[in-house]
N, C-alpha and C positions, 0 to 999 in steps of 0.2 A: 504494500500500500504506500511505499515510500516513506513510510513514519524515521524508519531512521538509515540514515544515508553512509553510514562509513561506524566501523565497529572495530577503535584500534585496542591492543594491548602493549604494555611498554614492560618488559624483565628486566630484574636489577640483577643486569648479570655478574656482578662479586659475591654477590648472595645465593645465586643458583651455582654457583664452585668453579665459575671463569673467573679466576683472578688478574691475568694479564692479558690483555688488550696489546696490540701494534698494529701501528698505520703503517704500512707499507709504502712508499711510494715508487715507482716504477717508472721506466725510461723505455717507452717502447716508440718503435716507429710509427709514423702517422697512419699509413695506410693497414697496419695491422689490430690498429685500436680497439674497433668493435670483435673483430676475432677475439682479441687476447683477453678483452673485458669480460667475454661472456663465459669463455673457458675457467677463468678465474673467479667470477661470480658464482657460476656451480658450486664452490669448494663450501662445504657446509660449514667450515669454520670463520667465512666471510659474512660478515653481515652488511658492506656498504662494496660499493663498486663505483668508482666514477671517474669519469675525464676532467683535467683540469689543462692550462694552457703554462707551459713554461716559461719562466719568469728569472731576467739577471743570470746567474750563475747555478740557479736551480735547477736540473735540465728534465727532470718528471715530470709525467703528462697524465698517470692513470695512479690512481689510490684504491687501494682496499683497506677495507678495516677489518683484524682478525681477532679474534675472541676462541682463548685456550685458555687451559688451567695454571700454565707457566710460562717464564720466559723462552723456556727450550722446544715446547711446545709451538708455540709462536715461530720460533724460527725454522724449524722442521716446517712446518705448514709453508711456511715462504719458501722452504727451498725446491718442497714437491711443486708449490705455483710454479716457479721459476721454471723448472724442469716440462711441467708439461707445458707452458705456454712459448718455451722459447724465449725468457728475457733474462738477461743474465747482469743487468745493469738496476738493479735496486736498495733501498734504504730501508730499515725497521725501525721507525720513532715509535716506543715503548711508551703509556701511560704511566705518568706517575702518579697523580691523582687527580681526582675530578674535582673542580672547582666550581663548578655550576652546571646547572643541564636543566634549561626551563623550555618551555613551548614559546615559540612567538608569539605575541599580538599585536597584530597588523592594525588592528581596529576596535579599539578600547571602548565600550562603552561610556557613557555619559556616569554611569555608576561609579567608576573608576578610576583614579589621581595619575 
């Protein structure tokens, strides 16, 4: 009937026993983008997948976010990404801890300061 339009859930995943999170970021060729993203996206221990545009001295254009129970973990995951998708040129920035994680509001009620 349309009553309700979208039905998310959000897991606190330190609490469900992923401890360590890594952004990967990745140095792939342009025209291999969407192959390598989606191959990499599959990996059940990815929860984000996306293209960004290289910037100064930074030369990464594709990020994943991985979510394991450790550091080593993490890196094993990146190594099998690596291996199947053919990129041999990447970074693991490690979470150290969460400082914030709120929802945006684009458009605050009259209710609201």
């Amino acid at each position: 009937k349309g009553v309700i339009r979208r039905f998310g859930a959000t897991i606190r995943h330190q609490i469900s026993g992923f401890e360590a999170n890594a952004m990967v970021a990745w140095r792939v060729e342009r025209g291999r983008i969407d192959e390598v993203g989606k191959k990499m996206a599959a990996f059940g221990a990815v929860s984000h997948c996306y293209q960004r545009s290289p910037k100064g001295d930074w030369p990464y254009n594709l990020y994943t976010m991985i979510h394991a129970r450790d550091e080593a973990s993490c890196r094993e995951t990146a190594r099998k990404m690596a291996a199947a998708a053919v990129v041999e040129d990447y970074a693991l920035l490690f979470s150290v801890r969460e400082l914030k994680k709120t929802s945006m509001n684009y458009f605050p009620s009259d209710d609201e300061d």
